[in-house]
C-alpha atoms as one frame of an Amber mdcrd trajectory, in Angstrom:
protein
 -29.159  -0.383 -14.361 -28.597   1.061 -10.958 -30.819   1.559  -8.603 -30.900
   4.470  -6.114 -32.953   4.200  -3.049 -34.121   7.614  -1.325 -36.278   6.557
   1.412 -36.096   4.102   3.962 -37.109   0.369   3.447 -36.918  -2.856   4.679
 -34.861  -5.530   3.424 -37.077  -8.272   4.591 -40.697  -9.548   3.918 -42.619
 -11.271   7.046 -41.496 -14.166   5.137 -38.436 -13.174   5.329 -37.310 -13.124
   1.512 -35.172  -9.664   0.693 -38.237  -7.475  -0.987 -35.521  -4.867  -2.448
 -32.670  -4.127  -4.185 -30.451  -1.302  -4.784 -28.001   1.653  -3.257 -28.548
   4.464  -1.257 -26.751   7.810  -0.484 -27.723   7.353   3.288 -28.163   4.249
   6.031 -31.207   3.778   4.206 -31.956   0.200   4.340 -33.475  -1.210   8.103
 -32.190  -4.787   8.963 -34.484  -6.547  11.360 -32.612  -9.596  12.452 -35.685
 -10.943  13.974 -36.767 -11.895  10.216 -33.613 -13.315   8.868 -34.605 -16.862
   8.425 -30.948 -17.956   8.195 -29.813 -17.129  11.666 -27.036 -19.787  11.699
 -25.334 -18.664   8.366 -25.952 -14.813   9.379 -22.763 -12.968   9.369 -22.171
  -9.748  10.556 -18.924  -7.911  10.878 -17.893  -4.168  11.680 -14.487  -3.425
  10.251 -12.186  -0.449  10.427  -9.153   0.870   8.729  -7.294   3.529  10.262
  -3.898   4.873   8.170  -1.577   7.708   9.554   1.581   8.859   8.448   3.905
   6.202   9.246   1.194   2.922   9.126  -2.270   1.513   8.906  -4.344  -0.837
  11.221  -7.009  -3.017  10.354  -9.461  -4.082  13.154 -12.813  -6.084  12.543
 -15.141  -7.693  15.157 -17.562 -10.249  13.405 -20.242 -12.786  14.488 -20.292
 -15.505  12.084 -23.271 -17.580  12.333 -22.662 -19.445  16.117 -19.175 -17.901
  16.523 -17.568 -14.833  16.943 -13.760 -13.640  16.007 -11.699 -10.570  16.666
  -9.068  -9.442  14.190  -6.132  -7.245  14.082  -3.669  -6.360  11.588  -0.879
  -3.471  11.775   1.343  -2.660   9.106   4.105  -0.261   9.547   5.116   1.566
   6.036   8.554   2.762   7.149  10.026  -0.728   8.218   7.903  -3.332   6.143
   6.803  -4.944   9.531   3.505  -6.838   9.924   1.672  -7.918  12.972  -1.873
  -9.828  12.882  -3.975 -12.325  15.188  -7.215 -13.527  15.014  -9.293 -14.720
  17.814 -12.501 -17.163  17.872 -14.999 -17.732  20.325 -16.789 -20.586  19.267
 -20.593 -21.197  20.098 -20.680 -17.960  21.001 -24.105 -18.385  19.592 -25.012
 -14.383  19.249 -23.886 -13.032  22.759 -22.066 -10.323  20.961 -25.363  -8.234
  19.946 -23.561  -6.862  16.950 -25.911  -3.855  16.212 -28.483  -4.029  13.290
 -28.168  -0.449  12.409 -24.665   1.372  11.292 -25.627   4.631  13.129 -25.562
   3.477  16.004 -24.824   0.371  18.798 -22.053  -0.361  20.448 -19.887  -3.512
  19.486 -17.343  -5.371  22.305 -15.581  -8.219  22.032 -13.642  -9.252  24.944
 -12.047 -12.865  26.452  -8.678 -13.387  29.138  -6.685 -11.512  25.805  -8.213
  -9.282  24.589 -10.769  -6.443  25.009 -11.710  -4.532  21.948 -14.368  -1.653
  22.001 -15.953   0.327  18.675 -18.418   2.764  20.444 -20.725   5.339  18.266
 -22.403   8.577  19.381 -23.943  11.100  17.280 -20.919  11.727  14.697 -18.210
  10.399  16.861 -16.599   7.245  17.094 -13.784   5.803  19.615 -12.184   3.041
  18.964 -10.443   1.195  22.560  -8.342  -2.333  22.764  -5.751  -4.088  24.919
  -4.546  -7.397  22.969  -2.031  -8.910  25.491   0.456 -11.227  23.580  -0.774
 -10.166  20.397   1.822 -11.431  18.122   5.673 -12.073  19.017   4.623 -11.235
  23.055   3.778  -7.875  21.756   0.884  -6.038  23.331  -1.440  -3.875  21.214
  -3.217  -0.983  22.567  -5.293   1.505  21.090  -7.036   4.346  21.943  -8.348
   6.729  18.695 -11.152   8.696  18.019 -13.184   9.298  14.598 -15.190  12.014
  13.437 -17.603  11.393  10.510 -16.794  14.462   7.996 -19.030  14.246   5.447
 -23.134  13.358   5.149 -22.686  10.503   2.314 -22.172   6.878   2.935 -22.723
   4.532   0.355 -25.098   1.857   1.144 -26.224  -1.216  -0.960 -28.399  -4.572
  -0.464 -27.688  -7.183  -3.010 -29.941 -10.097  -3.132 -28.788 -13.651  -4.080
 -29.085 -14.828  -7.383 -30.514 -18.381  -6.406 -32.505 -17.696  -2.996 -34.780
 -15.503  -2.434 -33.669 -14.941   1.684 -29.782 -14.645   0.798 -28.546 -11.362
   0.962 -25.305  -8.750   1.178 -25.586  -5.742   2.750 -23.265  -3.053   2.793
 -22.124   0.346   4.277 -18.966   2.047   3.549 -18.184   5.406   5.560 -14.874
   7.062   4.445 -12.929   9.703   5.091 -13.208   9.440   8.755 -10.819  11.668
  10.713  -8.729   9.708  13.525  -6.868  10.901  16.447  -5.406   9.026  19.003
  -2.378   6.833  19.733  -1.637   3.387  18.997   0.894   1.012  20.557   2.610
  -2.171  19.532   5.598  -3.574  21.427   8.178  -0.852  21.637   6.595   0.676
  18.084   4.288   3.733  19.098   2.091   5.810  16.032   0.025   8.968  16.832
  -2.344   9.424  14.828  -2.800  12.894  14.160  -6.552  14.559  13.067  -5.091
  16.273  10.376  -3.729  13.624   8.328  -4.802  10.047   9.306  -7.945   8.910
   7.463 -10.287   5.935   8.686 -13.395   4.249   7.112 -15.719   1.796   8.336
 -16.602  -1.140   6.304 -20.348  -2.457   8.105 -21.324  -5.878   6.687 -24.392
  -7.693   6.963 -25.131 -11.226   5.205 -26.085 -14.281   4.619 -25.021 -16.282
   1.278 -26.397 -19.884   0.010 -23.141 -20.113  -1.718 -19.639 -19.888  -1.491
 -18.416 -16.092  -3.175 -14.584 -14.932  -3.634 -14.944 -11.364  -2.672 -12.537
  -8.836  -4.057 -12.778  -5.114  -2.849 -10.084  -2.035  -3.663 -10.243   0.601
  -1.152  -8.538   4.276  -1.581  -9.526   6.852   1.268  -7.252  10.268   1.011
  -6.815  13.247  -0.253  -5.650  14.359  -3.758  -4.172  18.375  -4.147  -6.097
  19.006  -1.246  -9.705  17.427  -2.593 -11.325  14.198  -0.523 -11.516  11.270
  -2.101 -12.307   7.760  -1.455 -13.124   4.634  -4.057 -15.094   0.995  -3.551
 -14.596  -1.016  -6.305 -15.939  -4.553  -5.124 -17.820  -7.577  -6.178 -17.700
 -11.411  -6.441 -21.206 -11.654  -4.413 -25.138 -11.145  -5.506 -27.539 -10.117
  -8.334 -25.757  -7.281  -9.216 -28.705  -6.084 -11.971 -30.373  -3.385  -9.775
 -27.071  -2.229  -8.110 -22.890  -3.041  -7.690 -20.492  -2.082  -4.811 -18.577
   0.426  -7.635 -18.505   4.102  -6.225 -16.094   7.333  -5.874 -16.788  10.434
  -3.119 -15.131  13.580  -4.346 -15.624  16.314  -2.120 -17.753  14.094  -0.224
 -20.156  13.463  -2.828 -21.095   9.864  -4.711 -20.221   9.014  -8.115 -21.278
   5.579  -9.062 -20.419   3.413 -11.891 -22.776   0.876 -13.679 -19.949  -1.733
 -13.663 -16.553  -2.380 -13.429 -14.029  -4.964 -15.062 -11.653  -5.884 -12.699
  -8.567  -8.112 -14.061  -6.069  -9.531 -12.057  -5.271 -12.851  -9.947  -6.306
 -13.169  -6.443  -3.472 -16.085  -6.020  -1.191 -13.928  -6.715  -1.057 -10.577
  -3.937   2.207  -9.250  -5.525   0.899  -9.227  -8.569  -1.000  -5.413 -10.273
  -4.780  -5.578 -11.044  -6.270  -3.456 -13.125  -9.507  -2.086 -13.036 -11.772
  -0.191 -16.270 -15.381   0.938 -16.198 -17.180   1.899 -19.001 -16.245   4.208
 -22.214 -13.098   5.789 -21.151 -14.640   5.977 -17.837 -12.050   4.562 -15.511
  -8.690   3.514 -16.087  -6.604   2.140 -12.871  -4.147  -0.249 -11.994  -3.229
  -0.926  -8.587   0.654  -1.775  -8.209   1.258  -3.850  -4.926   3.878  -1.913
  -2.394   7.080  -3.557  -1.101   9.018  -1.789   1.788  12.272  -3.421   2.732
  11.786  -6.560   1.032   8.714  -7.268   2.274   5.458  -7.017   0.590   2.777
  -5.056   2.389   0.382  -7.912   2.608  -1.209  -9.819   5.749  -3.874 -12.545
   6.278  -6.149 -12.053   9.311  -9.696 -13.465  10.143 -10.079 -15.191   6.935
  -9.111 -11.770   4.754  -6.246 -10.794   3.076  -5.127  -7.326   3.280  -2.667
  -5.903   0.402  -1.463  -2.611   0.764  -0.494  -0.069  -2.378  -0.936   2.251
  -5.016  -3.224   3.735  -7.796  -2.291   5.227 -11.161  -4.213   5.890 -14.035
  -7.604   8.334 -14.156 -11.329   8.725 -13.704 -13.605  10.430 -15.813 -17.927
  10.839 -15.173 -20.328  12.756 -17.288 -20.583  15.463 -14.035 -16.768  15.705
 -13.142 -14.029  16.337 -14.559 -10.958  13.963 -15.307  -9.453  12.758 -12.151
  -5.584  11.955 -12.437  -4.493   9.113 -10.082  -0.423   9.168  -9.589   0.705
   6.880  -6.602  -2.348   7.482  -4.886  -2.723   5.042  -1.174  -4.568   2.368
  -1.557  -5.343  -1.109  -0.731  -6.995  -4.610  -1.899  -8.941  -6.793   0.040
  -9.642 -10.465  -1.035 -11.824 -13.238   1.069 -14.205 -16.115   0.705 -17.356
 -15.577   2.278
């Protein structure tokens, strides 16, 4: 049974147990910090995925209970190259401020290395970083700009199954347009508005238990229509809702559940994913560009990069044909 919010709610009680459940079509759920009562296993973490023509960047700035870690991760598709680094400030002890809502806040991260800046106002976002000696003496730099194209986001609290104040909350915001230029060494990508894509993955939670997360991630076009999956889960009571959603044309489609089969030891290895009665039918086939698969670890996360074939068929669409469509797999223990 799935649960669709409509109005705005709390996630905490004064007591500070999680008094709902479910997904929304908007930012629909209000976090108030101030009643977490498990400030020191709070995690929070904004994350971004930008991916152009030529390759993709992963960025993610997180505050994990009393420290704080910045992340980078740049794959180029043409030359099979891979560059990551994550950073830790420990006892940082919550002098980041990561933002409680998703609409809005600014989040800045910054030490003798690096400086990294996600800024939001209104319906754009900029994105701004210097990361001296980020990997192999290179320096990364990055200056882009999003713009929020459509008025869906899909938003879900999942409470714990064993404590009544653990929680995951979740927004995903695809189909960002991204502009801008990003450097790394000698390796310079422009990211033009037309055709680079970039969603933002907002996190908030706190778990009594150790969870091996698994999400796959698409976010392009396909003949000329938006789309953008989230098929995830490993974490919560998933009874009253599940991470498992398509946009098409910018619009939700969610699925009850989702099987997902595959072998997180193994990156270069296909998963497959079904859903339903002839529902969904995908299998994601791991990407290799000269020699080298497209796969990094950064900030506790690892990133594999791909594609999707098969189809996808709900009562109020019609079937979808997937044929080498971009995508890319996400694993972690949280």
């Amino acid at each position: 049974m799935q649960r669709e919010i409509t109005n705005e709610k709390n996630i905490f009680d004064e007591n500070g147990k999680i008094c709902c459940a479910g997904w929304s079509r908007k930012p629909n759920f209000l976090f108030d910090k101030s009643l977490c009562k498990n400030r020191f296993t709070l995690n929070e973490r904004d994350s971004y995925l930008i991916v152009g023509d030529n390759a993709a960047i992963y960025l993610s700035v997180a505050e994990k209970g009393i420290n704080a870690e910045v992340s980078a991760a740049i794959v180029d598709f043409n030359t099979g190259e891979q560059d990551f680094r994550t950073l830790r400030k420990y006892m940082s002890f919550g002098k980041l401020s990561m933002p409680a809502s998703s609409k809005n806040g600014d989040v800045t991260f910054t030490d003798t290395r690096v400086g990294m800046n996600f800024s939001n106002t209104a319906l754009n976002r900029y994105i701004r970083c210097e990361f001296v000696d980020f990997y192999k003496e290179k320096t990364l730099y990055i200056n882009l700009e999003l713009k929020e194209r459509i008025d869906e986001s899909f938003n879900v609290i999942l409470p714990s199954r064993s404590n009544p104040k653990s929680f995951f909350l979740k927004r995903f915001v695809p189909y960002m347009s991204a502009s801008g230029i990003i450097r790394c060494g000698g390796a310079e990508y422009n990211m033009n508005k037309d055709s680079a894509v970039a969603y933002l993955d907002w996190q908030r939670y706190s778990l009594s238990e150790k969870s091996c997360y698994h999400a796959l991630y698409a976010n392009t076009e396909i003949n000329g229509r938006q789309f953008a999956l989230c098929l995830a889960g490993g974490v919560g009571d998933t009874s009253e809702a599940s991470e498992n959603c398509f946009f098409l044309d910018g619009k939700i489609h969610k699925f009850a559940s989702v099987k997902a089969m595959g072998k997180e030891e193994r990156p270069d290895k296909p998963w497959k994913f079904t859903a339903g009665s002839s529902a969904m039918e995908l299998t994601f086939k791991p990407s290799i560009k000269s020699g080298k698969l497209l796969c990094v670890t950064t900030g506790g996360k690892t990133l594999v990069f791909g594609e999707l074939y098969g189809y996808i068929k709900q009562i109020d669409t019609e079937k979808l044909y997937l044929d080498a469509v971009p995508a890319h797999m996400e694993f972690s223990i949280i």
